[in-house]
N, C-alpha and C positions, 0 to 999 in steps of 0.2 A: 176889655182885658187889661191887666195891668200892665205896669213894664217892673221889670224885674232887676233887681238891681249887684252884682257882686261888688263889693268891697275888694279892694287890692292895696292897702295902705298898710299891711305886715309882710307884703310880698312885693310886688310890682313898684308898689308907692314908694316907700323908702329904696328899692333896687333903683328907682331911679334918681333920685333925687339925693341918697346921702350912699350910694354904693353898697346897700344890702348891711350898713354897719349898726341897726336896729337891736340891741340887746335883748336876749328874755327876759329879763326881771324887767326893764318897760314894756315891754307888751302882752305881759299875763295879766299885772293888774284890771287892765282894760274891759277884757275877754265875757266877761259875764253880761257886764252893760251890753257889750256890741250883740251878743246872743237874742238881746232882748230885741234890735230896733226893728225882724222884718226884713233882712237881707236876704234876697235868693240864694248868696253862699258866700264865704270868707275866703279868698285868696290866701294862703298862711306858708306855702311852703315851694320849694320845686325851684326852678331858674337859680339865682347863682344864690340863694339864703343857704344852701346847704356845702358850698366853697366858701363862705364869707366865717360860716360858721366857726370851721375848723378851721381855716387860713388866717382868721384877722381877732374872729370872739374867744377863741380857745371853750368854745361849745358844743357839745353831740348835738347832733342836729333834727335826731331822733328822737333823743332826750325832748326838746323843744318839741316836736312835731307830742308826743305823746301828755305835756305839760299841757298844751292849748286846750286839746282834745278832753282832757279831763275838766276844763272850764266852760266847754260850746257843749250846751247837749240839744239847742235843738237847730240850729245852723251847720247846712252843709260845709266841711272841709273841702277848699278847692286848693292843685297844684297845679304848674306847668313841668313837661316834660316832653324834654327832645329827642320824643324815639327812643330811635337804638342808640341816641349819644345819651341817653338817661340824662344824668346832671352834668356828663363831664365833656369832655371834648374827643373823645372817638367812638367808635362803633365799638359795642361789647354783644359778647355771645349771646344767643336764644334765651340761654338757660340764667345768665347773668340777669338778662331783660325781665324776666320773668319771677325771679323772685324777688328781686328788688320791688316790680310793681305787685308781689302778693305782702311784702312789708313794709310799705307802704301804706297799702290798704287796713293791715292786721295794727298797726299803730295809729289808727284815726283817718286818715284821708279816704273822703267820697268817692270826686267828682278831679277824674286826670283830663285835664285838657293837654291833648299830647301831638306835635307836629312835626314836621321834617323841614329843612332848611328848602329845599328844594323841590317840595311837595311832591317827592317819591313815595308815594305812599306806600312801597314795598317794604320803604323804613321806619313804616308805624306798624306792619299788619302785627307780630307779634306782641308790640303793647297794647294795640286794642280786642288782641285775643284774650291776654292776660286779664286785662283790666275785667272781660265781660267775666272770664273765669272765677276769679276772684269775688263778684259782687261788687263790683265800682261802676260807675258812671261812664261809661267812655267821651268825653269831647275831641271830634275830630277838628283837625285845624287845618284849614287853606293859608297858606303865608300869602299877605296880598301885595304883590308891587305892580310896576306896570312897564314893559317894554310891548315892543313888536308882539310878543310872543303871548302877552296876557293880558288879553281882553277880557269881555263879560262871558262870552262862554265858555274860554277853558276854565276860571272860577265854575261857571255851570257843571260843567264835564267834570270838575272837580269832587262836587258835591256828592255826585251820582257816585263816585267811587267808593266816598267814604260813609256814601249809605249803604254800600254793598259790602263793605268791611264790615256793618254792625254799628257802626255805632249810636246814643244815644244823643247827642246834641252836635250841632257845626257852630263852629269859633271861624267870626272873619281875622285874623290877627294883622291888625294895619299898623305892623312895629314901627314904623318909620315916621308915621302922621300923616302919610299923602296919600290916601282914599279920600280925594272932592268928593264935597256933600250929595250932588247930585246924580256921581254915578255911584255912591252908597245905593241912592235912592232905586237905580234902576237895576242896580244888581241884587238887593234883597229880595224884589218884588220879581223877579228871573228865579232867585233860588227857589224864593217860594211857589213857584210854579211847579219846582219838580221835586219837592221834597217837604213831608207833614213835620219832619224833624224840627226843634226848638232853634231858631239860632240866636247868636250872640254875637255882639260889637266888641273888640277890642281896639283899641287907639293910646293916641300920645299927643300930647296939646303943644309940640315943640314946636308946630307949623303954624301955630295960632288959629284953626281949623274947627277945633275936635268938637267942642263945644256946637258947632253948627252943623258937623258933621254927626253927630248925635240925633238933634233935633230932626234933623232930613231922615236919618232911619228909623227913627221911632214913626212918623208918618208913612214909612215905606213898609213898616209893621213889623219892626226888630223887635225879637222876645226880651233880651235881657242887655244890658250894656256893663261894662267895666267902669269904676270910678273912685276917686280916692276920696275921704274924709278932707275937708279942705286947707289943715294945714300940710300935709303932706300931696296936695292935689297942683296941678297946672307943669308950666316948660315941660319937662323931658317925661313928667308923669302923666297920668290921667286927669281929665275934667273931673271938679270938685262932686262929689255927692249931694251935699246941701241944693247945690246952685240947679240941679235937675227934682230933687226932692219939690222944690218951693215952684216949680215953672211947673211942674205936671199936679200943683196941687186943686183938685176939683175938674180936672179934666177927665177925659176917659181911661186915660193913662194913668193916672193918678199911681206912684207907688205904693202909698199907703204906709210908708215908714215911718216911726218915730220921731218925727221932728226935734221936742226935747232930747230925747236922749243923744242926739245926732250932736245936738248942742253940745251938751256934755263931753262926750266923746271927744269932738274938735277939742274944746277945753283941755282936755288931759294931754291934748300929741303937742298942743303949742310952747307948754317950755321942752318939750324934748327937741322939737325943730328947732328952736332955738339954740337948745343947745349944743347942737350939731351942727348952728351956723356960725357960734363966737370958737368953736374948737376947729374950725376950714374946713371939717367933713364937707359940709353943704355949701359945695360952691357958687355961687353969684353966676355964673354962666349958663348952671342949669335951668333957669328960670326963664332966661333968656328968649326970646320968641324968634324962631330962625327958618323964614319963607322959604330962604335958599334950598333945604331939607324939598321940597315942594322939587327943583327942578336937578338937582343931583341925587332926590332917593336916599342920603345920607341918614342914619338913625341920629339922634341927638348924641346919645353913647360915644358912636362910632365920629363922630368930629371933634368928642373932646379928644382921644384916641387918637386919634390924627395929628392933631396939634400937641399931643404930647408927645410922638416920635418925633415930630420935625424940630420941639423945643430943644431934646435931648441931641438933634446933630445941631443943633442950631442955624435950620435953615425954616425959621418960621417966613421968612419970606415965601416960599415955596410953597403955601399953604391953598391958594388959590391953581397953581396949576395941578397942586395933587386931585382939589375938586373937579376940577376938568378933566382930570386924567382918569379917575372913578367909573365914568359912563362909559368909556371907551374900556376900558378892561374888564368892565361888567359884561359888553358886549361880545369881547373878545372871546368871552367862558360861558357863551351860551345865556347871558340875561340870569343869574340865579339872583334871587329875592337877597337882599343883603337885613341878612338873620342872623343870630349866632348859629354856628364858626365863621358863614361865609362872609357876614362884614368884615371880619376881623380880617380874613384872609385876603377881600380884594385891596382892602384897605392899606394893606404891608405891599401889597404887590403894587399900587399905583405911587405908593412913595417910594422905595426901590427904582420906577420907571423914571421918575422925576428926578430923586437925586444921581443916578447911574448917568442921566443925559442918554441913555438906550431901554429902548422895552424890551423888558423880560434877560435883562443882561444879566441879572441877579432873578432867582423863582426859592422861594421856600418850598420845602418837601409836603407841605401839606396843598401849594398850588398844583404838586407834580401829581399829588396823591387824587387830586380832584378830578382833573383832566385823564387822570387813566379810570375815574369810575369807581373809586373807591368809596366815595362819599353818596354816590346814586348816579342817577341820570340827569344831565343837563337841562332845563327847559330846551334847549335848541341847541340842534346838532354841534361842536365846536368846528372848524374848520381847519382841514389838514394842515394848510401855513402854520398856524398856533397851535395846534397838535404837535409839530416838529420841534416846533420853537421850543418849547416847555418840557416836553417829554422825547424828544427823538424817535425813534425806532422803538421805544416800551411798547408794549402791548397793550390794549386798553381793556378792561372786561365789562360784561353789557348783562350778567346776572345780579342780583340782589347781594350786595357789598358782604352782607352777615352770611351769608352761605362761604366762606372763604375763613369762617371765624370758628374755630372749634370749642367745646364747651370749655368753660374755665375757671368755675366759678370753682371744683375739688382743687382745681391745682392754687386757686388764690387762697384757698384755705389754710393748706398748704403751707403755703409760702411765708404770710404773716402770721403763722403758729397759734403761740400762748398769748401773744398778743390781743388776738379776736378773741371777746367772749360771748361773741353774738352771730347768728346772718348779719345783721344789720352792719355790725363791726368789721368785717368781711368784705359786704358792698363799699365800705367808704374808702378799704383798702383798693377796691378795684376803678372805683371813678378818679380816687386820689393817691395815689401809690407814694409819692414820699411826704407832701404834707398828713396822707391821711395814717402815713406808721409812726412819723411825727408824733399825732393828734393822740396814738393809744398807747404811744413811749411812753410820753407824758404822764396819762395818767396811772399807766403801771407805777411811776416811779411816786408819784402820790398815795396810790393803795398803798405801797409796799412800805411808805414813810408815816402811815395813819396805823399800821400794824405794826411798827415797833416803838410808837409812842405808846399805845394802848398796851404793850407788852410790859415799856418801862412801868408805866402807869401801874399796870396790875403788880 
């Protein structure tokens, strides 16, 4: 049986290595060739391509999503999506969740690989309703880290849930690089013990790892693995494509993908990598091979992030106790997998701990928001001392966060008017509310100056 392979180098690859700042006119051209080579499916949209879009390209991201689509006609579209935070950073209503992931689907995308920061899976059930509804693919995802709390069988216990949710394929998502080869090895071969579902590897080569961690699951009998074209591949991104293409070649595994054209392909992304690395987009750090990641659980992301708060107080000194301080506030909050939000979030909270000289003497509202349940369920209980500390006497709630969220997608309609000339225009207003009224000013003010040129004109 072969191994199957997703391409992540319009999504994942450039998210990681030059910050999602990948233009569409570089990446259409592309799009026919890669059609051609034999990929299980294309990575192209979802995690932050659809912030980067309108925040940094002055692009619809729709627009993009719908331009690809009309160049891949026989490779699956894949996204990532976080639940009920969709693309953005809160919980949005049922109804918000739901049509977003029916336009989504209705503009090209397959195949939604869609997870919760804290594998509350009460925080996906309505996207993997959606998705089935719809006609899309559902990919359930287990975030994998490792405390006390998660071992080989609650992944196990995992699986079973989100096969009873429906869906169509399991993503291990190892954001951070530190799934050892070995217990890949005995954790696939566990999954597949309770589940005929496809599953799939996702990883990050910041640990210097990944590449072996690969190889151990593909023996442990992983369906498909994540991988980037090789100039966009390695540090904080995916192991190269080539470099698994050429080691499974004539084996049993064998992917069978287009060699040449893969050649090609690279060819076309290397002066763009380039050119993202003589303009500072692409920093030299990224690449960088950092074991440490291995025993503080830090995302690659998430440490340049770190070092860029303590540059800006200027206590880079402080950069190693903020690492030490990470596991312990991790612990603090019940072990949550450090994923987006919650990287971001322990991450402010263990430098706050360090620069304050007191823990929790300083908490942002979204640590306050966590610890009362707003965001789901903790892997493991929090415990009352920190429960006081952070939130006092609030009330915590122990139902399903979106049950507290009334519909909103009429009153977002609403709200940004003439504005929107779309759903889609609508949604970007709801995940992005001031760069995304920003984003449709703009180009009102474009229509409206293309209409009385052609006025003068005529």
């Amino acid at each position: 049986m072969k191994l199957k392979i997703t391409e992540t180098v319009i999504r994942d690859g450039h998210q990681s290595l030059i910050a999602t700042r990948m233009k569409t006119n570089e990446i259409l051209p592309i799009l026919e060739k890669m059609d051609k080579v034999g990929y299980h499916s294309l990575e192209v949209w979802g995690g932050a391509t659809f912030d980067s879009c309108i925040r940094f390209l002055d692009e619809d991201p729709w627009e993009r999503l719908r331009e690809i689509k009309k160049r891949v006609k026989k490779t699956k579209l894949q996204m990532l999506l976080r639940g009920q935070n969709l693309l953005g950073y809160r919980h949005y209503s049922d109804d918000v969740v739901e049509i977003f992931i029916k336009k989504s689907i209705e503009n090209g995308i397959d195949i939604i690989r869609v997870f919760d920061a804290l594998n509350d899976f009460r925080n996906i059930e309505v996207s993997v309703k959606s998705i089935i509804k719809y006609k899309g693919h559902a990919q359930g995802c287990i975030a994998y880290t490792t405390s006390d709390v998660h071992g080989i069988e609650y992944y196990v216990e995992k699986v079973k849930e989100l096969e009873k949710l429906g869906v169509h394929s399991i993503c291990i998502k190892d954001m951070a690089g530190i799934l050892l080869p070995n217990v890949a090895y005995d954790l696939i071969k566990k999954i597949k013990e309770v589940t005929n579902l496809e599953i799939q590897l996702h990883t990050h080569a910041t640990t210097g790892i990944a590449s072996m961690l690969y190889l151990r699951a593909i023996d442990a009998g992983i369906d498909i693995i994540d991988t980037a074209i090789s100039p966009f591949s390695g540090g904080t991104s995916q192991p190269s494509t080539e470099a698994f293409v050429y080691s499974l070649k004539g084996d049993k595994k064998d992917t069978k993908l287009n060699v040449e054209l893969l050649s090609e392909i690279a060819d076309y992304f290397k002066p763009i990598k380039e050119k993202y690395r003589e303009e500072g987009i692409l920093n030299p750090k990224v690449m960088d091979v950092e074991p440490k990641t291995l025993k503080y659980q830090v995302p690659g992301g998430m440490l340049s992030n770190l070092l860029s708060q303590l540059t800006n107080q200027n206590a880079q000194d402080k950069y190693e106790d903020v690492l030490k301080e990470i596991p312990k506030v991790r612990e603090d909050l019940g072990f949550p997998p450090l994923v987006t939000p919650l990287s971001q979030m322990v991450g402010t909270q263990s430098v706050f701990n360090v620069l304050m000289g007191e823990r929790y003497k300083i908490v942002p509202k979204e640590i306050k928001d966590y610890v009362k349940g707003l965001y789901g369920m903790p892997p493991r209980n929090i415990s009352d001392e920190i429960k006081i500390k952070i939130i006092g006497d609030d009330k915590q709630i122990t139902e399903r966060p979106a049950n507290l969220i009334k519909p909103e997608f009429e009153s977002l309609k609403l709200e940004i008017g003439k504005l929107a000339k779309s759903d889609e225009d609508i949604l970007m207003y709801a995940m992005f509310p001031d760069i995304g009224k920003e984003f449709l000013e703009k180009r009102e003010n474009k229509n409206t100056t293309k209409i009385i040129k052609m006025e003068i004109v005529g």
